[in-house]
N, C-alpha and C positions, 0 to 999 in steps of 0.2 A: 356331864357338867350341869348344876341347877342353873332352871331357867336365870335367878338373879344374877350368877354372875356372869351369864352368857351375857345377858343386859347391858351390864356392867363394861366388861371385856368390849364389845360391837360398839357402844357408846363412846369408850375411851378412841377405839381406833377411827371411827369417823369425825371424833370434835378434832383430834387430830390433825386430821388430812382437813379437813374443813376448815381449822384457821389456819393451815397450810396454804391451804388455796385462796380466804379471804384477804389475806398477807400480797399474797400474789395480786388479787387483781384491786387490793388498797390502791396499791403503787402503781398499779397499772392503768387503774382510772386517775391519778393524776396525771398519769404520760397522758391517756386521751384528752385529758381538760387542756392540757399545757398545747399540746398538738393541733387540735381538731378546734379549739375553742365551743363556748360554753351554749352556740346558736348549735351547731352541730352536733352537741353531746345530745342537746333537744333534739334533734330528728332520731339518730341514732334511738333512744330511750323510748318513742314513737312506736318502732315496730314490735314493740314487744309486745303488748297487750294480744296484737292478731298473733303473732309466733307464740306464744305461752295458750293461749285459746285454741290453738291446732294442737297442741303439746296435750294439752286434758284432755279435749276430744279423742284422742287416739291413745296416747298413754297411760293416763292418770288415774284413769278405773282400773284398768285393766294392770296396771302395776300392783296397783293395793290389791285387789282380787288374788294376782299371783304370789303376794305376799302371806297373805290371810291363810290363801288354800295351801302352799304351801308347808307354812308352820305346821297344819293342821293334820299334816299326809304327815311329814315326818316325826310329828311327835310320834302316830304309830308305826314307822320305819317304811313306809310307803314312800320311798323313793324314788319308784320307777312313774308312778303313777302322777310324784309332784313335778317329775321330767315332762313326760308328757302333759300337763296342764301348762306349762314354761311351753313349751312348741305349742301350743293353742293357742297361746297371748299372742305370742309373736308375730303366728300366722296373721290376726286379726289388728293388730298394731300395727306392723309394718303394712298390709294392706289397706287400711284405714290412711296414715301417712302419706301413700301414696298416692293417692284421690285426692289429698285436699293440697298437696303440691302439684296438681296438674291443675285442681280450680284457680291457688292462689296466684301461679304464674298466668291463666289468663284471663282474671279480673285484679290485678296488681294495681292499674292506676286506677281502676273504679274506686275501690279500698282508700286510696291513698286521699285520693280525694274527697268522699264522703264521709269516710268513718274517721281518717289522722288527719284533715285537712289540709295536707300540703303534699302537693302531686310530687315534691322533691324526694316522698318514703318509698316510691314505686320501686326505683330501683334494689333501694334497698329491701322491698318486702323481697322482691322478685329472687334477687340472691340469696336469701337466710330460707328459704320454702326448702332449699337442697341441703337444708342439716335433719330436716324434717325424718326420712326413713333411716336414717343414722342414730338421732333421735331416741325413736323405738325400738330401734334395736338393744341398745345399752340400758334402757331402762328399762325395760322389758327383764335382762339380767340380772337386774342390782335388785330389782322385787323379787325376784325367786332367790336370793343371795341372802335379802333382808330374812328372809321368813325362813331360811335356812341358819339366819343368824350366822354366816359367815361374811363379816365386813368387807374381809381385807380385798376382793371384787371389786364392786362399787367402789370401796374408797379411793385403790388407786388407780381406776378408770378415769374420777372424776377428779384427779389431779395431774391424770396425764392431759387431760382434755384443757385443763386450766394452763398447763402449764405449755402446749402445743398451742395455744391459742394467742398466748401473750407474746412466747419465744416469735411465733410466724410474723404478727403484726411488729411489735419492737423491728425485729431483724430487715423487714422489705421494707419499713418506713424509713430505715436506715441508709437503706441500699439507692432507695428514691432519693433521699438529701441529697446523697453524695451524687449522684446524677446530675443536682439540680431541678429536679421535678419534687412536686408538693404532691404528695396522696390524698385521695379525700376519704370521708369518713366509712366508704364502699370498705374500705382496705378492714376497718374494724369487723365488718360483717364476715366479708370472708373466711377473716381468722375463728369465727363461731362456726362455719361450715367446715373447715379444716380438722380444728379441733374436734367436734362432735364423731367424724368420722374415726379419727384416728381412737379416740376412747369405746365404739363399737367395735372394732376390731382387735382391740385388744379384749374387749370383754368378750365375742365368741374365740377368741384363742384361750381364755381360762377356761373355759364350760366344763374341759376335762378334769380342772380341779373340784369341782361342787359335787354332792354325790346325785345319783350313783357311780360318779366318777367314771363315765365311758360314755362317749358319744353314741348315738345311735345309728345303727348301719342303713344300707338301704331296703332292708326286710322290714326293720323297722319303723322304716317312715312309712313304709305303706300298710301298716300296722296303727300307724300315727293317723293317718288320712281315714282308717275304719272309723277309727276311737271317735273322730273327730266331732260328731254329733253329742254323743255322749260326755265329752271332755266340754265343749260350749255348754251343755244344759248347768254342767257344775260351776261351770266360770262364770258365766252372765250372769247368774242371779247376783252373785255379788258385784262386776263388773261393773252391770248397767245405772244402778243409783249412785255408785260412788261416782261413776263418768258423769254424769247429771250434776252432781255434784259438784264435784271440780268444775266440770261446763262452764253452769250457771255461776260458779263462782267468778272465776275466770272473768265470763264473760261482762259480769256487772264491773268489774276490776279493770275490764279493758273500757270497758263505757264513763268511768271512773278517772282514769287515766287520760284517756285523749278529751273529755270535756275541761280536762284544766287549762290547758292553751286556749280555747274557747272562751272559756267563762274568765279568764285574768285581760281577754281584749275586752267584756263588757263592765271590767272596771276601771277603765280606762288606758290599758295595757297596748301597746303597739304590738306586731304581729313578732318582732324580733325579741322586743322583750320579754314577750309573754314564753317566749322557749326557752330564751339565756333562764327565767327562772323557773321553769319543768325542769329543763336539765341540768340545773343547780342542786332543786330537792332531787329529782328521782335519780341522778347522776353521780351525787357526791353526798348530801348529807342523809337520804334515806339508807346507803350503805355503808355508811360510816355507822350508822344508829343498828343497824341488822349486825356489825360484824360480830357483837360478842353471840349471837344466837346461832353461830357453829355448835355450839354445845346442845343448846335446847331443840335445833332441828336434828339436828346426830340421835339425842336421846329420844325425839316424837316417831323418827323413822322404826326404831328398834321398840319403840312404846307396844306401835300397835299388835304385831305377835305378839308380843310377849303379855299383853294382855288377851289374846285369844285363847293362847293357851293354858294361861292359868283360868280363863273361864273354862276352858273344855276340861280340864282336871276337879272344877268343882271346888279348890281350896277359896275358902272365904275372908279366913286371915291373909292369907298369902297375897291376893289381891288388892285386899287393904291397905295392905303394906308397901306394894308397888305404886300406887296414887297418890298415898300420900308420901313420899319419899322423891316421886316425880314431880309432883305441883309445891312442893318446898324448895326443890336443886332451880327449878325454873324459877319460883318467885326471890328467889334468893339471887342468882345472878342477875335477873333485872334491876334490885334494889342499889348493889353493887355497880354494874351498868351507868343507872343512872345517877349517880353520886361521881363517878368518872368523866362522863361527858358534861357535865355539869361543869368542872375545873378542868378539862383542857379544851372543853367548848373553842373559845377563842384560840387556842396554837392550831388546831386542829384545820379551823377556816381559814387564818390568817395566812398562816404559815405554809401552811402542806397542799392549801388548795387555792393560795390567794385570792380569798374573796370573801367578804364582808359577809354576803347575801348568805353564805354558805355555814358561817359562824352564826348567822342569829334563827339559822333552822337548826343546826347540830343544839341549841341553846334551849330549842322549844320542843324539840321531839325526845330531847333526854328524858322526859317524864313519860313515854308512852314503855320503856324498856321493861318496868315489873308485868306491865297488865299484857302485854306483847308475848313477851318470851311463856309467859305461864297458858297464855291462850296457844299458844301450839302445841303443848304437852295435852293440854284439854282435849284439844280436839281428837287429837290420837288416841285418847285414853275412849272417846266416844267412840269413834270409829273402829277401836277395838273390842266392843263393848257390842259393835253390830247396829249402833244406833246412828248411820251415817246421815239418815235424813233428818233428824235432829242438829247436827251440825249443822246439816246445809241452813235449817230453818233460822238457828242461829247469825252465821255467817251474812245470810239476807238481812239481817236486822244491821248487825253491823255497817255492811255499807252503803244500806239504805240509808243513816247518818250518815255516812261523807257525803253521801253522791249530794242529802239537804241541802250541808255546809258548800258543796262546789255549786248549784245552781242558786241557790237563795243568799248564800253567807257573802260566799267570791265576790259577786259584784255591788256588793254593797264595801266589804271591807277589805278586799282582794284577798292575795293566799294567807295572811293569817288566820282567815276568817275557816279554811279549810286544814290547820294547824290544830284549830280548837275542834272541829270534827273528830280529826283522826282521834286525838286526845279520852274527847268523849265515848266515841264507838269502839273504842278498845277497852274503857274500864265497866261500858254497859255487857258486851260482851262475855266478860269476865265474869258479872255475877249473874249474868244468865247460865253461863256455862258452870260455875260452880251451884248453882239451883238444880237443874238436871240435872247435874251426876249424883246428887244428894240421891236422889229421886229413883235415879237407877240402881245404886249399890244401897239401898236403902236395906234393912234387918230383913224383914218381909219376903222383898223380891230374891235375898240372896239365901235364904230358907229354904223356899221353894225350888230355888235353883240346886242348892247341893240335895236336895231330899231327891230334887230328878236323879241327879247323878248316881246317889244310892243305891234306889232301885233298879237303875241299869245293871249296876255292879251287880246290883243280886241276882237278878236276871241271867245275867253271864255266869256269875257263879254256879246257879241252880242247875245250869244246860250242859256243863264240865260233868254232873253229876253219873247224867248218862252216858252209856256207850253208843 
C-alpha cells in the first residue's frame, strides 16, 4: 500500500475514534461542570500540568523514537528488530513511570502546595500518580502501532479508555445519589486510573495482531535483555531530545497553567474565583475550541513516519506534496473551525454549559483555531524532518508569550489580558514555523539529499555486481 494512502487510511481511522471520543467526553465535561461545580473543575484541571510532565518525561520521547525507529525498520521488513526496539521502550517507560510514582506519592502535598497552590490537589495528585505505569504501557504501543501505520490499536485502546472512564464515573456517581451521599471530584480522578489501565491491557492483549505477529517466548526475552545495550544506543539518540523536548515543553505549559490562579488573584480576583475561571477556560471552553482538532491531531500522529519515510526513500516531489496537502487540510479546518464557533459561540456557553463566562472565551479563542490546528501538523512535519530541536526552540518562544501575557498582561487586565497572549503566540508561532520549513525543504538541501540517496543506491547496486 503507498505511503499516501496509508496516510490517508490511519488518519481517517483515528479522527474517527477521536471525535468519537471528544463527543464522549463534550458531554461528559458538562456532567462534571453540572456535578462537581465550576471551583472543583478548577482543582480537578490543576493536576494536570505535573500528570502530563511525568507523561513526557517517561513517554513522550520515547513514544516518537518508537515510532520514527519503527517506520524506519519496517520500511525494510525488519520486523523482528522493530519488536525488539518496542520491548526496549517499554522496559525504559514503564521503569521510568515507576520512580516518578513512588516520588509523586511522597512529595504530594509538597507539589500541591508550592507548585498548584492549594494543598486540596494532594490528594488528588496522590491518586492519578497510579495511571502513571498504565500510562506507558499503552503508549508505549500506539507508537510502535503509529510508525507501523496500523491505527486500528491506538485508536480503539484510546476509546476504550474514554469510554471506561466516563461509563465508571457516570455509573458510581449514580449509585452515590441514590445512597444519598455526594462524591467529590476524587471520583473524576479515579475514573482516569481506571480507565488508563483498562486501555493497557487491552493493548498488550492486541500485540499479537502488529507484525511480526507473534509474541516473543522466554528464549527470547533473554535474547531481548542481550540486545538490550545495543537496542538503547539506537533508541536514545532519538529518544533523549524529543523527551527534552516534550519536558521542557510540558514543563513551561505547567508553569503556564498553575500561574493563572496566581496571577488572576493579583488582579484583584479572590482565591475561589480565580479557579471558578481556570476551570471555565481550561475545563470547558479550551475544549470546546480543541474539539474539531481530532482530525489535525490524528493526521500530526501519522505526519510524522510518514514523513521519515519519504525522507529515507529520497523522493523530493513526493514529500512536497505531503506538506503541503497537510498544512492546507489543517489551515482549512481551522478557518472553518472558527467561522463556527464564532455563530454558536453563545448556545454553546449559554446553553450546554450554563455560563456566560464560558460564552465570552469560546467567542475569543475562535480565532486562535486556523494558526492552532496548522501548528500541530508543523510541528510533526519538523519532527519528522529530524529537526526536533528546532521545534522545541520554536515552542519556547511560543509560550514565552503567554507565560509575558500571564505575569505582566493578568494583573493589569486579568484573563483577557492572557486571551490576547495565546492569540498572539500561536500566529508568531506560525510564521516562524512556516520560515524554518521553508529553510529545511528548500531546492538546495533537498538536492543534496536525493544526490545522497543515489549514490547509496549506486553503491549497493555496484556490490550485487560481485559474487
Amino acid at each position: 500500500m503507498p505511503a499516501r494512502t496509508k496516510l490517508i487510511q490511519g488518519t481517517f481511522i483515528l479522527t474517527f475514534v477521536g471525535i468519537l471520543s471528544r463527543f464522549m467526553g463534550f458531554f461528559f465535561r458538562m456532567f462534571t461542570s453540572h456535578v462537581f461545580g465550576e471551583e472543583n473543575i478548577g482543582l480537578y484541571q490543576l493536576i494536570f500540568p505535573v500528570y502530563l510532565f511525568c507523561l513526557s518525561l517517561s513517554t513522550a520521547g520515547i513514544e516518537a523514537a518508537i515510532s520514527r525507529t519503527a517506520a524506519q525498520k519496517a520500511s525494510r521488513g525488519k520486523y523482528i528488530e522493530a519488536q525488539s526496539i518496542l520491548y526496549t521502550g517499554l522496559f525504559f517507560s514503564v521503569l521510568f513511570s515507576i520512580i516518578q510514582m513512588l516520588l509523586l506519592q511522597k512529595y504530594a502535598l509538597w507539589i500541591a502546595i508550592h507548585w498548584m497552590g492549594d494543598a486540596r490537589c494532594a490528594d488528588l495528585l496522590l491518586l492519578v500518580t497510579y495511571a502513571l505505569p498504565a500510562a506507558a504501557i499503552h503508549t508505549c504501543i500506539s507508537g510502535y502501532s503509529y510508525g507501523l501505520q496500523k491505527t486500528s490499536v491506538p485508536a480503539l485502546s484510546q476509546l476504550l479508555e474514554q469510554l471506561v472512564r466516563i461509563s465508571f464515573v457516570v455509573v458510581l456517581h449514580l449509585l452515590f445519589q441514590k445512597n444519598g451521599q455526594t462524591p467529590g471530584i476524587l471520583l473524576a480522578v479515579l475514573g482516569i486510573v481506571v480507565g488508563e489501565y483498562c486501555s493497557a491491557l487491552y493493548s498488550l492483549a492486541c500485540l499479537h495482531q502488529l507484525p511480526p505477529a507473534q509474541l516473543p517466548s522466554l528464549r527470547k526475552f533473554r535474547r531481548f535483555f542481550r540486545s538490550l545495550p545495543q537496542n538503547t544506543l539506537e533508541l536514545m539518540p532519538t529518544a533523549f531530545p524529543l523527551t527534552m523536548n516534550r519536558t521542557a515543553i510540558t514543563l513551561l505549559q505547567g508553569i503556564e497553567a498553575t500561574s493563572i490562579p496566581v496571577c488572576l488573584k493579583l488582579s484583584g480576583c479572590t482565591s475561589s474565583e480565580s479557579l471558578r475561571i481556570y476551570g471555565v477556560l481550561t475545563g470547558m471552553a479550551l475544549p470546546c475550541i480543541l474539539f474539531p482538532s481530532a482530525l489535525t491531531n490524528s493526521l500530526s500522529v501519522m505526519l510524522m513516519p510518514a514523513v521519515a519515510q519519504e525522507q529515507c526513500s529520497g523522493s523530493v516531489s513526493s514529500l512536497h506534496r505531503l506538506i503541503l496537502r497537510a498544512i492546507g487540510c489543517c489551515f482549512t479546518l481551522g478557518l472553518i473551525s472558527c467561522f463556527f464557533f464564532l455563530i454558536t459561540g453563545n448556545f454553546i456557553g449559554n446553553t450546554l454549559f450554563h455560563s456566560v463566562l464560558a460564552t465570552r472565551f469560546i467567542l475569543t479563542l475562535a480565532w486562535l483555531c486556523p494558526f492552532l490546528y496548522t501548528n500541530t501538523a508543523l510541528s510533526s512535519i519538523l519532527n519528522g524532518l529530524g529537526k526536533s530541536f528546532l521545534t522545541l526552540l520554536i515552542n519556547i518562544i511560543g509560550l514565552s508569550i503567554r507565560l509575558f501575557s500571564i505575569y505582566i498582561v493578568i494583573p493589569e487586565f486579568g484573563i483577557q489580558g492572557y486571551l490576547w497572549g495565546l492569540l498572539i503566540s500561536q500566529l508568531v508561532v506560525s510564521i516562524i514555523f512556516l520560515f524554518c520549513l521553508r529553510l529545511t525543504t528548500a531546492k538546495p538541501f533537498l538536492k543534496n539529499t536525493t544526490k545522497i540517496f543515489s549514490e547509496k543506491h549506486a553503491v549497493k547496486t555496484d556490490l550485487h555486481k560481485f559474487p
